[in-house]
C-alpha positions as CSV (number, residue, x, y, z in Angstrom):
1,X,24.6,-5.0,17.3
2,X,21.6,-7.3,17.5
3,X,18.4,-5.2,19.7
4,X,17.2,-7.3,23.0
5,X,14.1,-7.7,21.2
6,X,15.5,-9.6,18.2
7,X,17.0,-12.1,20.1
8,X,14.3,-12.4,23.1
9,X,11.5,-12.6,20.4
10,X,13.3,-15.2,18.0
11,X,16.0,-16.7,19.8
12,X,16.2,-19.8,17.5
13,X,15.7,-17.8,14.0
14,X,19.0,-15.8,15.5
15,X,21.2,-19.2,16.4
16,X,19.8,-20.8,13.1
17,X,21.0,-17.6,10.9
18,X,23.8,-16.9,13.1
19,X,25.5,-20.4,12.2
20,X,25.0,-19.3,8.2
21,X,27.7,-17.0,9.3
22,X,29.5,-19.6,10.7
23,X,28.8,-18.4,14.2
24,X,27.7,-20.8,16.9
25,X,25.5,-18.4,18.3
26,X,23.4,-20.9,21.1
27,X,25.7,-20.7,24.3
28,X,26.6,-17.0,23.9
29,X,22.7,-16.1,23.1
30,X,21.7,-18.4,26.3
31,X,23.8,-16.3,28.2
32,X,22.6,-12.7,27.1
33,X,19.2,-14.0,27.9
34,X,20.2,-14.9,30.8
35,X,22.0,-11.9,31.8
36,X,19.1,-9.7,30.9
37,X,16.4,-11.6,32.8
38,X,19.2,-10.4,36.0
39,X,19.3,-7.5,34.6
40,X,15.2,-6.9,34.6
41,X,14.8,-8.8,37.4
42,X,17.0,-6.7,39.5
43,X,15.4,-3.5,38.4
44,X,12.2,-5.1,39.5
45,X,13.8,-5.4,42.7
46,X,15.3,-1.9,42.7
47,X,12.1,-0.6,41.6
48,X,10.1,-1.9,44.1
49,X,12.4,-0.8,46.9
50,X,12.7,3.1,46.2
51,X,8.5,2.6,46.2
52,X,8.7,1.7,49.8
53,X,11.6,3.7,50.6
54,X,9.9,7.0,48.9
55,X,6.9,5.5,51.3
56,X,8.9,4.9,54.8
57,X,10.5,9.1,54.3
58,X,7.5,10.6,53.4
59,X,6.2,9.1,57.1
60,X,9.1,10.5,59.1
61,X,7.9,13.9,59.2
62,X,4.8,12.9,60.4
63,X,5.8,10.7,62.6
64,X,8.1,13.7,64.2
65,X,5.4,15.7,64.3
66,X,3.5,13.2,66.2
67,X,6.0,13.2,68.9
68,X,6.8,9.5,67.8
69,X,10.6,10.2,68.0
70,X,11.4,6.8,68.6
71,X,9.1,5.4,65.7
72,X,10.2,8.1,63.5
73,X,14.3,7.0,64.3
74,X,13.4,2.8,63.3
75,X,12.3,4.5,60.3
76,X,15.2,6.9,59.2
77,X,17.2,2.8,60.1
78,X,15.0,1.1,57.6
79,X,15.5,4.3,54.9
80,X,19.7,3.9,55.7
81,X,19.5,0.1,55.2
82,X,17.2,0.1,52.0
83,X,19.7,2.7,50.2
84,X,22.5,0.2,51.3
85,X,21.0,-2.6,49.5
86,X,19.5,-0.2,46.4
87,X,23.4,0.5,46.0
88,X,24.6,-3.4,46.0
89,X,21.9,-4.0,43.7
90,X,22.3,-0.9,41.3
91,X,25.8,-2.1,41.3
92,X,24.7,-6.2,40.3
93,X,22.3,-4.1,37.6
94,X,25.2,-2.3,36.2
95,X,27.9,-5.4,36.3
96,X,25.0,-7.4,34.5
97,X,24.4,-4.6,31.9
98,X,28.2,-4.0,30.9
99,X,28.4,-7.8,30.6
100,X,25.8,-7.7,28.0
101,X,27.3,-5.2,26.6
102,X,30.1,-7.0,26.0
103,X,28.6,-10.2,24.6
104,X,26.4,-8.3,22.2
105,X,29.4,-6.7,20.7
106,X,31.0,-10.0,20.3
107,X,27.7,-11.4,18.0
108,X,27.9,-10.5,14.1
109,X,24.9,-9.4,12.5
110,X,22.1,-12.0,10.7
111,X,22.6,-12.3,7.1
112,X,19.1,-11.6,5.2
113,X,17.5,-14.2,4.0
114,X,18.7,-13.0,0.5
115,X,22.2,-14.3,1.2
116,X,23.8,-17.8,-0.5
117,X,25.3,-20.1,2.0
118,X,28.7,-20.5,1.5
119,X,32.5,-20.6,3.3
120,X,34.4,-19.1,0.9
121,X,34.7,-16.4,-1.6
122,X,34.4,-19.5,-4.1
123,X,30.8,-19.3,-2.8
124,X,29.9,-16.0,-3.8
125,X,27.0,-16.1,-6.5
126,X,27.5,-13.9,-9.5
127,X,24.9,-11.3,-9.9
128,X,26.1,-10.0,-13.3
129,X,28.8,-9.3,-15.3
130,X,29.7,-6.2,-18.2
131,X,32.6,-4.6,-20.3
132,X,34.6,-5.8,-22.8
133,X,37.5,-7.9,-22.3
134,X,40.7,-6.4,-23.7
135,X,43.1,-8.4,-25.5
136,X,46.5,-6.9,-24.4
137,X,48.7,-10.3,-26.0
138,X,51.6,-11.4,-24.5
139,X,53.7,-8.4,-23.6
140,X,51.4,-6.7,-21.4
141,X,53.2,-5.3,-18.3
142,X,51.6,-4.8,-15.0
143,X,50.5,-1.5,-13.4
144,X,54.0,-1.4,-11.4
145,X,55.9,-1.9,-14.4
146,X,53.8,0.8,-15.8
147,X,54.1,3.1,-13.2
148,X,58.1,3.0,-13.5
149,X,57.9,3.1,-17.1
150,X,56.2,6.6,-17.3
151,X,56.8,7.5,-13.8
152,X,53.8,7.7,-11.9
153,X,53.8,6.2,-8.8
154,X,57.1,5.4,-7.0
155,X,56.6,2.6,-4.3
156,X,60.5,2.4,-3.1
157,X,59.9,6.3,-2.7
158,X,57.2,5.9,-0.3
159,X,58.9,2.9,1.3
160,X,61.7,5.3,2.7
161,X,59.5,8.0,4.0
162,X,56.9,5.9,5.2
163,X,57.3,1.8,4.9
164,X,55.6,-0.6,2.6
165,X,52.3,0.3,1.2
166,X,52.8,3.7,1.1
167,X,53.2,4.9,-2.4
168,X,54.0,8.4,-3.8
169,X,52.3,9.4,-6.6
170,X,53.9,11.4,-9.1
171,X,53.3,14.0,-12.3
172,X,50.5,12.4,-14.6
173,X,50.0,9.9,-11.8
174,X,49.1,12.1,-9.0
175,X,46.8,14.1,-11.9
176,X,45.0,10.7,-12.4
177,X,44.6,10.4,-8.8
178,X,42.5,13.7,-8.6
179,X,40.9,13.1,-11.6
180,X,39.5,10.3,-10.5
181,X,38.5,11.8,-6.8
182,X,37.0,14.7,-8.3
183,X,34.8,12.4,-11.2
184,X,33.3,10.2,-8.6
185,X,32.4,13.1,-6.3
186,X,30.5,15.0,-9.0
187,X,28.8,11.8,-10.1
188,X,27.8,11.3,-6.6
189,X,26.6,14.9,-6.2
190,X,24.6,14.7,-9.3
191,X,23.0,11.7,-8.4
192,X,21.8,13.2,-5.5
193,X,24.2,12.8,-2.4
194,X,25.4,15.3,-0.2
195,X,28.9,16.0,-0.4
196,X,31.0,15.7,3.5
197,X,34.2,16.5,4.4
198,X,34.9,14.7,7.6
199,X,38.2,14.2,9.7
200,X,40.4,11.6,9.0
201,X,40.7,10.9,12.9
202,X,37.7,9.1,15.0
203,X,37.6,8.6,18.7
204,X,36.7,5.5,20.1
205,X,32.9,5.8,20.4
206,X,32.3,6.5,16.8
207,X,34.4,3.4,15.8
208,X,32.5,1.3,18.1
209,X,29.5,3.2,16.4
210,X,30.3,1.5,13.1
211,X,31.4,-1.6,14.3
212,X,34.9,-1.2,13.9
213,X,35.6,-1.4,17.4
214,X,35.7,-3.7,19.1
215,X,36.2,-5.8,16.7
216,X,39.2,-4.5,14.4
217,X,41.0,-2.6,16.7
218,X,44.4,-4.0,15.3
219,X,43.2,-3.6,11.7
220,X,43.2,0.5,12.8
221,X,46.1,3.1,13.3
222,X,45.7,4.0,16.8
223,X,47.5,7.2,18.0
224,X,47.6,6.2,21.2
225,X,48.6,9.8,23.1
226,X,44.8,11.1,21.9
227,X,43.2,8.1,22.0
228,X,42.2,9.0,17.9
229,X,41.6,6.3,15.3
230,X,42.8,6.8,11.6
231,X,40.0,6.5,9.8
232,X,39.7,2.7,7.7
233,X,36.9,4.5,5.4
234,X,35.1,7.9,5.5
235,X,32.0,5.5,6.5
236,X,33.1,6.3,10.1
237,X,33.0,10.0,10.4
238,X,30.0,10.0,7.8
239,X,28.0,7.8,9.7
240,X,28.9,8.7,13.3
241,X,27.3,11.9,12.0
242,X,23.8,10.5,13.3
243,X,25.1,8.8,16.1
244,X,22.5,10.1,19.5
245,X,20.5,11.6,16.5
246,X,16.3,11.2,16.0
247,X,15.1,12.5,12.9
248,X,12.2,13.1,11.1
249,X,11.0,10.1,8.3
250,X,9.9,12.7,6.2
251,X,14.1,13.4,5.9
252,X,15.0,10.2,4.8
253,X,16.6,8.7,3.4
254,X,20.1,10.8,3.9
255,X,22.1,10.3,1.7
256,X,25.8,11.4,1.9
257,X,28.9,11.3,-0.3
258,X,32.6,12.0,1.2
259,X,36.0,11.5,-0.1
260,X,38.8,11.2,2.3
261,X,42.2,9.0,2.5
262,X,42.0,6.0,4.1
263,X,44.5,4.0,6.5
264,X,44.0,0.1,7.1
265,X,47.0,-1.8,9.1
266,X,46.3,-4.9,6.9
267,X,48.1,-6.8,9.4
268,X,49.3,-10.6,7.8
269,X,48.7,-8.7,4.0
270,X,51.8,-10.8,2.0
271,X,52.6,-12.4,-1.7
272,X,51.5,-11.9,-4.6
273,X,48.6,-10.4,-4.6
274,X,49.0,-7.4,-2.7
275,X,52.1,-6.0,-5.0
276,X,51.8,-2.4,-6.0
277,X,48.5,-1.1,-5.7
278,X,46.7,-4.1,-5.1
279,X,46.6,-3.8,-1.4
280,X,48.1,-0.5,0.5
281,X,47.7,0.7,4.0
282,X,47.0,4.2,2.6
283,X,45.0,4.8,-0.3
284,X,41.9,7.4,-1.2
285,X,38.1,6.2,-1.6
286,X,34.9,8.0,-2.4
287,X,32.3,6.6,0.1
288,X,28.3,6.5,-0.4
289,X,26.2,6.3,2.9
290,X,22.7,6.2,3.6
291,X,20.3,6.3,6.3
292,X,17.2,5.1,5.6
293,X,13.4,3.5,7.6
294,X,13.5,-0.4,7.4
295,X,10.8,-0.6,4.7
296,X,13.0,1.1,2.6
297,X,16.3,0.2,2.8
298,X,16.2,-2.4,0.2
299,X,15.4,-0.4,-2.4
300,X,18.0,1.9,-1.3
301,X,20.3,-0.7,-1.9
302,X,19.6,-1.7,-5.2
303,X,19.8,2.0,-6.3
304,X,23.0,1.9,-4.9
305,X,24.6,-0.7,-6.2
306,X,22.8,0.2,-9.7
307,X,24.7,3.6,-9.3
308,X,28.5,2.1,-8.4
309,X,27.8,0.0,-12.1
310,X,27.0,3.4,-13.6
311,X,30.5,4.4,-12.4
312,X,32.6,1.0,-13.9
313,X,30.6,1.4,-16.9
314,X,32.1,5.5,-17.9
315,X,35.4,4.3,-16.9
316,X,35.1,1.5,-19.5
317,X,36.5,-1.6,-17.3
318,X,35.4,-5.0,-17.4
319,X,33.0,-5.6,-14.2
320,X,31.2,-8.0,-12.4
321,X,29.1,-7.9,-9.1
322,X,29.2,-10.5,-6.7
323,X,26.4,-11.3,-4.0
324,X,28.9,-12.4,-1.0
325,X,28.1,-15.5,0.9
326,X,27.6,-15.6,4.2
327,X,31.0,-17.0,5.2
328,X,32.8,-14.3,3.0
329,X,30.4,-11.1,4.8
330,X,31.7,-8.5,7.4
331,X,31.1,-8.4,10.4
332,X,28.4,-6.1,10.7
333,X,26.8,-6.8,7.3
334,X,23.7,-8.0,7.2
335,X,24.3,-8.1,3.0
336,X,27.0,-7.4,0.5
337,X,27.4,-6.9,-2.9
338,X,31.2,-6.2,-4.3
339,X,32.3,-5.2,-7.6
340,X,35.5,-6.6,-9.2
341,X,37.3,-5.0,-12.5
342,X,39.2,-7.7,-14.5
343,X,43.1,-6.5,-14.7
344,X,44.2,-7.7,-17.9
345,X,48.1,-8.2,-17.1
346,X,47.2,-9.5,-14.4
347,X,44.6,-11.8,-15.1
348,X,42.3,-11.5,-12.0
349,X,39.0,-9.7,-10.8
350,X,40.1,-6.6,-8.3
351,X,37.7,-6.1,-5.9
352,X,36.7,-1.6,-6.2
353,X,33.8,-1.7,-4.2
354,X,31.5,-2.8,-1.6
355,X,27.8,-2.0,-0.8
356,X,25.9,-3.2,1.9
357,X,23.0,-2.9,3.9
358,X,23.2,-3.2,8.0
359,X,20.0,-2.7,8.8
360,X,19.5,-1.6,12.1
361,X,22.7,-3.5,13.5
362,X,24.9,-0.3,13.0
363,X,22.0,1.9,14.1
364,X,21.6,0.2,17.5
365,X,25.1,0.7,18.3
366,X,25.2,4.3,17.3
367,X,21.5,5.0,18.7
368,X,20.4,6.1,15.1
369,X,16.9,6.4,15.4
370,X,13.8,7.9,13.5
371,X,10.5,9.4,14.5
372,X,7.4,7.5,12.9
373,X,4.0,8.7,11.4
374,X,2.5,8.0,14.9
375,X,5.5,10.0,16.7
376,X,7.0,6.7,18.0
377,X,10.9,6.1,17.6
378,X,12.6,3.1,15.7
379,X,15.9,2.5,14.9
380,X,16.8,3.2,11.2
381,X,18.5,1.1,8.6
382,X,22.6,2.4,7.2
383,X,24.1,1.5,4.3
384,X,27.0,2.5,2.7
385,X,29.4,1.7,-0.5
386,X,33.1,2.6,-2.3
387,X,31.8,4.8,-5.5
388,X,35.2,3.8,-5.9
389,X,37.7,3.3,-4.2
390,X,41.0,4.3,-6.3
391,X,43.9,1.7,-5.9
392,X,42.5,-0.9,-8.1
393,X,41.0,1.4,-10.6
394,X,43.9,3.1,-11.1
395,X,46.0,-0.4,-11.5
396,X,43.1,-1.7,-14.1
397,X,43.0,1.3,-15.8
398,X,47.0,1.6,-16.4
399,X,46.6,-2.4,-17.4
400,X,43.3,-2.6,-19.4
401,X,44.6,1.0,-21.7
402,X,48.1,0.5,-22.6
403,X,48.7,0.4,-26.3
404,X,52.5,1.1,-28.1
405,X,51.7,4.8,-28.1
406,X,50.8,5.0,-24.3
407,X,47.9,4.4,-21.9
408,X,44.8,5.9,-22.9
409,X,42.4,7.3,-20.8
410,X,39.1,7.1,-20.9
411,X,36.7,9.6,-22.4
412,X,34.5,10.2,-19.3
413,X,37.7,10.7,-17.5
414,X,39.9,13.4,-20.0
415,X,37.4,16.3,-18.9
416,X,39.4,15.8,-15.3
417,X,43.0,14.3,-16.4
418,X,43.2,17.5,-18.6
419,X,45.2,15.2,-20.8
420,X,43.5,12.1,-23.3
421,X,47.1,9.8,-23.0
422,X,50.6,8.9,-20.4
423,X,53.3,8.8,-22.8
């Protein structure tokens, strides 16, 4: 969430970049500014009263021992009366904090300055575009006809254990699905992340810590028994990892790489354009995250998104990166960048991957921080990106490689399918 100091220091830079997010940020900022001038006022207040209270009980003793019983009794009466009030007033202090609290939560982050103005994803700006375009003609089939035609993935299969959106991957299918798990993680290791292997379940303060709550609650499986989130993205567990943390600059940035299967409701998800593996409610991504010091973050981000094009580019798919708008952001982004992959049968660009910076939004919620050259503490910068995730890989890659003989697979790929074609 936004820091005090952001909003005290620049209140009208905040409304004026808020309402490029299509926020109408003046009342609600009015309001926290208002609630934490109560807030400091009151522990002005407070703070001047346990002065003169520490004052008035240190003089009881003496007093007793002065034979001034009656002096010393009015005094223990002013001490009784002062905590009363300290209580009514650590109790206004506390209502006004958790109400700031709340409103902060409810305030996106700022986009940076970097970000096109825009609505809709009709407004995103196209950074840059590679791959060839295959020509399939006119019989191509779509990656759900494929997937029944060599039997790879059965969605009526996962329908009956499960419900809709839940597919079960099968033979060659499942095969590619490790393939491709096991080929992002080792590029990600060789390029220099760390590799995690965090739980699939999150309690409430570490999706909070992210951003996901409170915002997406319904968006989230909730078991409700434990109180335990499934996880949307392994950017939860990953980054919760430095939530309460202070570490050193010389350590950063971290950078971290985790696979994990993911679990989005995707509540109001109908049509077209979520049919087979377009849009699931369980499906498996390799994450990137990074924490990183302000000054750097940017160039942490451009390394990152140059390393998800290294990936689109070995699996020989048509690509194109898109610098979102700020209509079309998260939340919590402060920027975005997302890769598409053109599916030939179908026709469209498939989103695969997002990277963005937070800055310190994230951070401030998760009380990330890092310890300076001159030993002071600042809140860092996260980031974080899909290096991929699989669904719409898998669906361009069954499109964009079927031939009469079969679907090829691509060379980078066959050292991890163990096999060069589905037939």
């Amino acid at each position: 969430m936004l820091t005090l100091k952001q909003i005290n220091d620049n209140k009208d830079e905040v409304i004026r970049k808020l309402a490029r997010k299509k926020f109408d940020g003046k009342a609600i900022i009015e309001q926290v500014i208002d609630l934490n001038n109560k807030r400091k006022n009151t522990q002005v207040v407070l703070d001047t009263n346990l002065a003169e209270l520490n004052a008035i009980s240190k003089t009881i003793g003496q007093l007793m021992q002065s034979g001034k019983k009656e002096e010393a009794e009015a005094a223990r009466a002013k001490v009784a009366e002062m905590k009363e009030g300290n209580k009514q007033l650590e109790a206004e202090m506390k209502q006004a904090e958790e109400q700031l609290n709340v409103l902060l939560c409810t305030i996106p982050n700022l986009p940076c300055d970097m970000v096109p103005d825009g609505c809709t994803p009709e407004d995103n700006k196209i950074e840059k575009t590679g791959g060839v375009m295959p020509d399939l003609g006119k019989n191509a089939l779509p990656h759900w006809e494929l997937a029944k035609k060599y039997d790879l993935i059965d969605f009526e299969l996962g329908v009956k254990i499960s419900g809709a959106g839940f597919p079960v991957y099968k033979g060659k299918g499942a095969r590619l699905q490790r393939a491709l798990i096991n080929f992002f993680l080792d590029n990600a290791r060789e390029a220099g992340y760390l590799e995690i292997q965090p739980p699939y379940v999150v309690n409430a303060a570490s999706g909070y810590g992210t951003g996901q709550l409170p915002d997406k609650e319904g968006q989230m499986y909730h078991a409700t028994q434990d109180d335990l989130y499934l996880i949307p993205t392994a950017e939860v567990p990953v980054t919760n990892i430095y939530r309460d943390v202070i570490l050193d600059k010389k350590d950063l940035p971290i950078m971290n790489t985790a696979y994990s299967a993911c679990f989005r409701r995707e509540a109001g998800s109908y049509g077209k354009d979520v049919r087979g593996l377009n849009r699931l409610h369980q499906f498996d991504k390799v994450e990137i995250v990074r924490i990183d010091t302000p000054e750097h973050s940017y160039e942490s981000l451009t390394e990152m998104v140059n390393y998800v094009q290294t990936l689109v580019e070995k699996l020989e798919l048509p690509w194109r990166i898109l610098r979102l708008c700020c209509g079309d952001m998260s939340f919590t982004s402060a920027i975005t960048f997302d890769f598409e992959v053109f599916s030939a049968a179908q026709q469209r660009w498939l989103e695969v991957s997002s990277v963005s910076n937070f800055e310190s939004y994230q951070a401030n919620r998760l009380k990330c921080r890092y310890r300076t050259d001159d030993k002071k503490t600042e809140l860092c910068h996260t980031l974080n990106g899909s290096a991929l995730a699989l669904p719409r890989i898998v669906a361009a890659l069954l499109e964009n490689n079927q031939t009469p003989e079969g679907i090829k697979i691509p060379k980078a790929l066959i050292p991890y399918t163990g096999f060069e074609i589905i037939n």
